[in-house]
C-alpha positions as CSV (number, residue, x, y, z in Angstrom):
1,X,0.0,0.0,0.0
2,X,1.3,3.5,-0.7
3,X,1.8,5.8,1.7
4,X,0.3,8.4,-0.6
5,X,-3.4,6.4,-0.6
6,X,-2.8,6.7,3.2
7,X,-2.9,10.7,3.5
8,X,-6.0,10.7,0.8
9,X,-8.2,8.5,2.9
10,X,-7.1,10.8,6.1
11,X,-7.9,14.1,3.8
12,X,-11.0,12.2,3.2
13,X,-12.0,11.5,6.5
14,X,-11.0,14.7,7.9
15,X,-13.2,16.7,5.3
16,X,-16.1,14.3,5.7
17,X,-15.7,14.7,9.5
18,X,-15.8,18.5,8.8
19,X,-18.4,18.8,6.6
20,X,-20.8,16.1,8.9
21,X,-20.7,18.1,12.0
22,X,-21.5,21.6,10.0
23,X,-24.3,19.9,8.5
24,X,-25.7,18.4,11.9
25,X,-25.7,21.8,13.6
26,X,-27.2,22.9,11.2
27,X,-29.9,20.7,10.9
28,X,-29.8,19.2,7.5
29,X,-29.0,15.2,9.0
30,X,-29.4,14.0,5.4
31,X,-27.0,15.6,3.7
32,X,-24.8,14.4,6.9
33,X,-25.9,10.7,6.0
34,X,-25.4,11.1,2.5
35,X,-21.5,12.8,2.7
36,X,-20.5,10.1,5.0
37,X,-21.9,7.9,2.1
38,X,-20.0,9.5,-0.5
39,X,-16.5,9.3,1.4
40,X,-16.8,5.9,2.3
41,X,-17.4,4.6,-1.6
42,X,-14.5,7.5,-2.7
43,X,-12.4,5.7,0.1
44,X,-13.9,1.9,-1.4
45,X,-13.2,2.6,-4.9
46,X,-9.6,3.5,-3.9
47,X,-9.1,0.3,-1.6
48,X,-10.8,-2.8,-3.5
49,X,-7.9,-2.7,-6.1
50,X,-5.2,-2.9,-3.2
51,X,-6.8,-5.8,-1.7
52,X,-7.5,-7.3,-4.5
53,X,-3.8,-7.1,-5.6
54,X,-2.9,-8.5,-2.3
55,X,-4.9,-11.4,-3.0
56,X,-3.4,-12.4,-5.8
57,X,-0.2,-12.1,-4.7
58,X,-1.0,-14.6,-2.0
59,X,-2.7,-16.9,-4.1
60,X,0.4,-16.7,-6.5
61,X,2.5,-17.5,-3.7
62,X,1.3,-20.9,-2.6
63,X,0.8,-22.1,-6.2
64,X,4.1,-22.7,-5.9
């Protein structure tokens, strides 16, 4: 995993964190529900080719 994906999904979080509690206080609790949504599948669509990588480098390694 790069260290570079690392800081995006912590810039992620951070802003989603952010922009969740400006949109509690002020009332709007689906927009909340619906950022959070949108980070986590920005931060999925980022991860699922790492792991899936990593699985097949440890299914290529005990095929041998």
């Amino acid at each position: 995993m790069e260290v570079n994906l690392i800081f995006k999904i912590a810039a992620v979080g951070i802003l989603v964190t952010i922009l969740g509690q400006v949109l509690k206080h002020s009332g709007r609790e689906e927009q909340e529900f619906l950022v959070s949504l949108a980070g986590l599948i920005l931060v999925l669509t980022w991860i699922v080719p790492s792991i899936y990588e990593l699985f097949q480098t440890i299914r290529k390694l005990f095929e041998l």
